[in-house]
N, C-alpha and C positions, 0 to 999 in steps of 0.2 A: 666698403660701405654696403654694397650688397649684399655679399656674403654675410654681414652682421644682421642684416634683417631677415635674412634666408631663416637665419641660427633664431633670430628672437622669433618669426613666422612658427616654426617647430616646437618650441617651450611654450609658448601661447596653446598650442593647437593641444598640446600633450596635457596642458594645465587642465585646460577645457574639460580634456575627455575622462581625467581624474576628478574634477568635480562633478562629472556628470553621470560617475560611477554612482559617486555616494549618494549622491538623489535620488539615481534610481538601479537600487540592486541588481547586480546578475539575476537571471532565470533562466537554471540548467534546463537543457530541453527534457526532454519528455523519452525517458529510456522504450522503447519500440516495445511492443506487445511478442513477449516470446513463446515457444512452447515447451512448457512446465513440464513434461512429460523426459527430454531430455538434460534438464536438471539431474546435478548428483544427491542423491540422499531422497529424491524426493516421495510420499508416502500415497501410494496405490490402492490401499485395502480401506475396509469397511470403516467405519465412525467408531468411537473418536479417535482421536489423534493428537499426538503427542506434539511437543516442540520439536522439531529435528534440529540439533545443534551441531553434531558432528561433522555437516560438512554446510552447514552455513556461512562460512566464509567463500566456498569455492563458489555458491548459488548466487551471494553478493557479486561478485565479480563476474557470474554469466550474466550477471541483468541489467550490468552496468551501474551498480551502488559501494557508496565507500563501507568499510570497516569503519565504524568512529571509536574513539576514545574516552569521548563523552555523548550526552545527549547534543544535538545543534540545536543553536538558538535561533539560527536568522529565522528558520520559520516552525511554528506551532500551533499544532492543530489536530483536534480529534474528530474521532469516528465512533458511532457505535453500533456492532454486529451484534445480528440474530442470526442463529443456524438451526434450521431444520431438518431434517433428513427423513422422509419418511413416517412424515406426523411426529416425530419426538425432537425435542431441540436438543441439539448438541453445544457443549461447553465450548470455549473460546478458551485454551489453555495459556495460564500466565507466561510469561517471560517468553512468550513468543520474540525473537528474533534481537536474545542476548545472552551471548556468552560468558557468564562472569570467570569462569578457570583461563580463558585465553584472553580477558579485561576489553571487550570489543562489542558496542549496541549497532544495532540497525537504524538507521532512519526512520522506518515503521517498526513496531512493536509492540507489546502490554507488558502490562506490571502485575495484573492480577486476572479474575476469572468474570470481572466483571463484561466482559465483552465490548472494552473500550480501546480503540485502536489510538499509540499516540503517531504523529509526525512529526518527528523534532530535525529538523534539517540543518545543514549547517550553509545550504544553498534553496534560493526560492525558486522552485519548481512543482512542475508537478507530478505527482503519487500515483498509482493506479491501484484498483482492489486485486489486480492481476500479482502483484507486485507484492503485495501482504499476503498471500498465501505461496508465493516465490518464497516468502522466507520464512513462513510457517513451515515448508516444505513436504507441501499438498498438493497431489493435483487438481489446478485447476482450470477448465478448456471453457467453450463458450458451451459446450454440450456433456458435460463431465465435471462429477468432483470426488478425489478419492478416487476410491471402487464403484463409484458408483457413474453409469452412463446413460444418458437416454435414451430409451427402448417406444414399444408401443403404447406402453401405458404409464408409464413414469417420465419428467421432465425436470430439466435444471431451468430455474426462474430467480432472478436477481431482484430487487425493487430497492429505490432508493426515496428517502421522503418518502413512501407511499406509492410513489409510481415508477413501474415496472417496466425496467430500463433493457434499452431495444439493444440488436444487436449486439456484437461479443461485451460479454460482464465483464472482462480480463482489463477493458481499455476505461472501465467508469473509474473516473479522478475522484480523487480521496478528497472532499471540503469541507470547512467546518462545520460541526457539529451537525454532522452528517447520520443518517439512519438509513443503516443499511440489514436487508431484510434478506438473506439466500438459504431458497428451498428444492431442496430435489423431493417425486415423489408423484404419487396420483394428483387428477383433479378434488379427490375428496379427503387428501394429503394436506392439499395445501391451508393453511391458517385463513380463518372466515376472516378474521380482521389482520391487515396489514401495518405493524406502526407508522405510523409520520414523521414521529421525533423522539426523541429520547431525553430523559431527563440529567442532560448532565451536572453532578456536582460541580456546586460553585468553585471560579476560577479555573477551573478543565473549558 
């Protein structure tokens, strides 16, 4: 008799924790802030910059992201980047962080040049902007991007919404419809107005 309740005690408890799955989703933790510089493929010279695809899957697996097969669904959610470099904006190159010859997307990536980052997950967690240029395959530091680094008179500035986000850029979470603003360059470099928001196409 005991033993049978022991047994029904464990089925109950396991029922539990399977319904208490689906309620509330896994949330993969939050892959560590790494440095981009020791990534392979990753791109050091001047603006702009290509997609690096060539060793995008090894860069996935130093950062701790899967290969997908498709887009994920459990979570979806955009971005959308401005880049500056020296008073001129630079492009946001499509097909950032997908391989279609080897059939494998990234969890972050674009589809075109509009500079709209998606995040299609197949886990809810959270994104970093450190992490979207991990797979652009650029460097990026909290004082560095590219070739380019901060000196005496030139500086790397992140803003997000509008407001101009402290400490390493590497560690700001990617959230919806989100506007994200990064400029390296002079005080008289930088853009007199900052956006706030972006106007994303319906359903994005």
């Amino acid at each position: 008799m005991r033993k049978t309740f022991i047994i029904g005690g464990i089925v109950a408890i396991i029922a539990l924790l399977l319904s208490w799955n689906r309620i509330f989703p896994f949330r993969g933790a939050t892959t560590p802030v790494t440095d981009s510089s020791n990534l392979p493929g990753i791109q050091t010279g001047m603006a702009p910059w290509t997609p690096e695809i060539a060793h995008l899957r090894a860069r996935l697996a130093g950062i701790g992201l899967p290969a997908l097969g498709s887009e994920g669904s459990a979570l979806h959610i955009h971005q959308h980047l401005d880049l500056v470099i020296d008073g001129s904006p630079v492009a946001v190159p499509a097909n950032i962080g997908i391989n279609e010859a080897e059939g494998f997307i990234s969890p972050i990536h674009t589809h075109d040049t509009s500079g709209i980052i998606h995040v299609e997950s197949n886990t809810i967690q959270d994104f970093t902007l450190g992490q979207f240029f991990d797979i652009w395959g650029v460097r990026f530091e909290r004082d560095s991007i590219g070739g380019y680094s901060t000196s005496a008179t030139s500086t790397l500035r992140v803003y997000a919404d509008g407001a101009l986000v402290p400490g390493d850029p590497r560690a700001l979470v990617l959230t919806a419809h989100q506007e994200i603003v990064v400029v390296y360059g002079t005080d008289r470099e930088i853009p007199k107005t900052i956006p706030s928001s972006y106007s994303f196409p319906p359903g994005d």
